[in-house]
C-alpha positions in Angstrom: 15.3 45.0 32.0 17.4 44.1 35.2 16.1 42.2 37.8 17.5 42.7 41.6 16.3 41.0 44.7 16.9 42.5 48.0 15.5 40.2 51.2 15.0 42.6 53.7 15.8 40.8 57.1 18.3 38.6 58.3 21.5 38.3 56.2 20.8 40.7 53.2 21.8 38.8 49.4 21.8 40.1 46.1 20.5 38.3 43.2 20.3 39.9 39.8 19.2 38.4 36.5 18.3 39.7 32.7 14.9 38.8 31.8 14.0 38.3 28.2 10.6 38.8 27.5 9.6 42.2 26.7 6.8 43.0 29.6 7.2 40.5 32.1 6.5 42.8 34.9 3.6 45.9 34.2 5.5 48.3 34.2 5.2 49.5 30.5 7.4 51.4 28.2 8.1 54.8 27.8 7.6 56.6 24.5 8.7 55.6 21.6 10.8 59.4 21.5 12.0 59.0 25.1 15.2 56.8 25.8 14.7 54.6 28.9 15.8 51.8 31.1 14.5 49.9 34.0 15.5 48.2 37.1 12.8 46.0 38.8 13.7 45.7 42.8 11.8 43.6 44.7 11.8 42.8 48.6 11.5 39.3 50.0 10.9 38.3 53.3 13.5 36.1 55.3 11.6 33.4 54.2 12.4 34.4 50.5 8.5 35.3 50.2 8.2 38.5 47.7 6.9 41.4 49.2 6.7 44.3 47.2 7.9 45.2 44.0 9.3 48.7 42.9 10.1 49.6 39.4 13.3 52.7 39.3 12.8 53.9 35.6 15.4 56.5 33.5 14.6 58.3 31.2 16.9 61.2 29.1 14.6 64.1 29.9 14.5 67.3 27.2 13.8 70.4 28.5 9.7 70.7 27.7 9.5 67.9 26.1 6.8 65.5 27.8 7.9 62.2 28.7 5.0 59.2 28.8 5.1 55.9 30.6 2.8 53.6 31.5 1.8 51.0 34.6 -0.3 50.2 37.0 1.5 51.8 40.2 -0.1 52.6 44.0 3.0 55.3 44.5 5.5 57.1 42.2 8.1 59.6 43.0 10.6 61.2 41.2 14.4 60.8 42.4 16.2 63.7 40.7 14.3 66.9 40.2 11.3 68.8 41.6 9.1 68.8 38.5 5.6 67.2 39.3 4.8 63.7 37.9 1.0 63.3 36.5 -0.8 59.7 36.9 -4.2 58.8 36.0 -5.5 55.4 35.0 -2.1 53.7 34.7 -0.3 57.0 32.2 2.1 58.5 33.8 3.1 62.4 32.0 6.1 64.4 32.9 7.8 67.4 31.4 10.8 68.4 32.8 12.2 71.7 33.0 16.1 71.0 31.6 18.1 68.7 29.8 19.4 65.6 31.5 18.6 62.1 33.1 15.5 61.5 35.4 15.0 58.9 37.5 11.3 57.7 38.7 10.6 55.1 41.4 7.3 53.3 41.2 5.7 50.7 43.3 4.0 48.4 41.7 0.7 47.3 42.5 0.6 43.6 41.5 3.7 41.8 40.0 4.9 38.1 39.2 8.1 37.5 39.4 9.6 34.7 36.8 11.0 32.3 40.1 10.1 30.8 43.4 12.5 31.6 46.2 13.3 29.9 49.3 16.1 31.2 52.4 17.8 28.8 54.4 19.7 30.2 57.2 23.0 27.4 58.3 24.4 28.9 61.8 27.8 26.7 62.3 26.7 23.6 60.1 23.2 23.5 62.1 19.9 24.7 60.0 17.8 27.6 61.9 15.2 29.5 61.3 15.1 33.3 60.9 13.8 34.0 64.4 16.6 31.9 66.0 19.4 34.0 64.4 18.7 37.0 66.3 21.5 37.8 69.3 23.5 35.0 67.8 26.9 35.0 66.5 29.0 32.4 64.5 29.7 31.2 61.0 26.7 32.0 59.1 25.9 30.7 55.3 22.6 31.9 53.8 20.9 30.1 50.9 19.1 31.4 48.4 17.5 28.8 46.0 15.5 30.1 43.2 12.8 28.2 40.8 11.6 29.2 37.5 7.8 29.3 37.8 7.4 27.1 34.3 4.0 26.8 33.9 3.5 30.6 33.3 5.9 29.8 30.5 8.1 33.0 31.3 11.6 33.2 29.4 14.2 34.1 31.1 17.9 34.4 30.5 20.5 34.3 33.2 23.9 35.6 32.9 26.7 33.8 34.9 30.4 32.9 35.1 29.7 30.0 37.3 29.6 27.0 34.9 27.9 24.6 38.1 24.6 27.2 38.0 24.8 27.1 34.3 24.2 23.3 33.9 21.8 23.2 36.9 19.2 25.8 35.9 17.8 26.6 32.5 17.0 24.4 29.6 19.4 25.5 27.5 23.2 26.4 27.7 25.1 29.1 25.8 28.4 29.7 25.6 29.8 33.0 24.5 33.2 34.8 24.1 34.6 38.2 22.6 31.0 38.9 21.9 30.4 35.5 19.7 28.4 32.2 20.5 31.1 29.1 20.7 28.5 26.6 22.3 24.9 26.1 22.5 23.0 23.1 23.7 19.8 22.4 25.3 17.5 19.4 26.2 19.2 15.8 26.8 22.8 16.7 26.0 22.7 19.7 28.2 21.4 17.2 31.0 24.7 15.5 30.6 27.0 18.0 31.0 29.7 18.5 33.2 31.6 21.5 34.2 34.9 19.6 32.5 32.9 19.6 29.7 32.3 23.1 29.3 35.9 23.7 30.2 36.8 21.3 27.0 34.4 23.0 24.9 35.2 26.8 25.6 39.3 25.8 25.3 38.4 23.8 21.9 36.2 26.8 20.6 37.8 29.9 21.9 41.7 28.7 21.9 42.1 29.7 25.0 42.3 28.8 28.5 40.0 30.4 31.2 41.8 32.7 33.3 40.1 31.8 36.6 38.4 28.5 36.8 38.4 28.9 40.6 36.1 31.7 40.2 34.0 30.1 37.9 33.6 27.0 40.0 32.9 28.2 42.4 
């Protein structure tokens, strides 16, 4: 399941992460003879405060062949053809009418999301608010800082090239390259770790220089 977080107002940023923990988010699984993935949106505020969540769900439709999902959704539509979708108490039913890839969009009626988010809008090196920005013009950095909510003990995995977000965030590090794990560390040790250190480690493990450490500092 892929995770992507669209603020709505203001300066628009993308954040998109893999989560790793079966049904974090209701929004079920199709059947076990349908193929299907998922992409969770989910719209925050300028304040970074989540305000709805929308599930956009594929499946590989057969021609008759009745495809079954499940969630607890106030709206559903489907993106790609005309054939009706049935819901009723959270089972959602439809059988298409040919052979080929459907897309459903469902709005979720309750959702927790694994982080808390805060915006912070900079406007030429001074801090503002959301309501300030409007009319203005200048150099404009936006900041989105995300928190894992740990007491609901959710696990989450986040992909990244940028070795400064890998040592802040998480509690545990892996390294991986060609498809194999070269470094793994958690608790204490991870703590300690600098990004020359994990530039050490992946040239020790791999052979191999990084191509682009500006890109992966940065």
């Amino acid at each position: 399941m892929n995770l992507h977080l669209l603020p709505r107002r203001a300066a628009a940023g993308l954040l998109a992460a893999a989560l790793l923990a079966g049904a974090v988010l209701p929004a079920g699984a199709a059947a076990p003879s349908t193929s299907k993935e998922e992409i969770v949106y989910a719209n925050l505020s300028a304040e970074g405060e989540v305000t709805g969540v929308y599930v956009v769900s594929q499946f590989d439709g057969v021609a008759g062949q009745t495809i079954t999902d499940y969630g607890d959704y106030t709206a559903l539509r489907n993106m790609t053809t005309t054939d009706p979708l049935n819901y009723e108490n959270g089972v959602l039913t439809l059988t298409p009418a040919e052979d080929g890839k459907i897309y459903c969009e469902g709005t979720l009626a309750e959702a927790q999301l694994p982080w808390l988010f805060e915006l912070t809008y900079t406007l030429d090196g001074a801090e503002v608010s959301p309501e300030e920005l409007a009319g203005k013009s200048g150099a404009l950095v936006l900041t989105l800082s995300a928190k894992i909510v740990e007491e609901q003990k959710l696990t989450t995995l986040m992909i990244t090239h940028n070795m400064k977000d890998a040592i802040k965030y998480g509690n545990r590090l892996i390294m991986m390259h060609e498809g194999h794990i070269i470094y793994d560390v958690s608790g204490e040790e991870k703590q300690r770790l600098k990004v020359s250190d994990l530039l050490a480690k992946f040239q020790v493990a791999s052979g191999s220089e990084l191509a682009n450490d500006r890109m992966i500092l940065s």
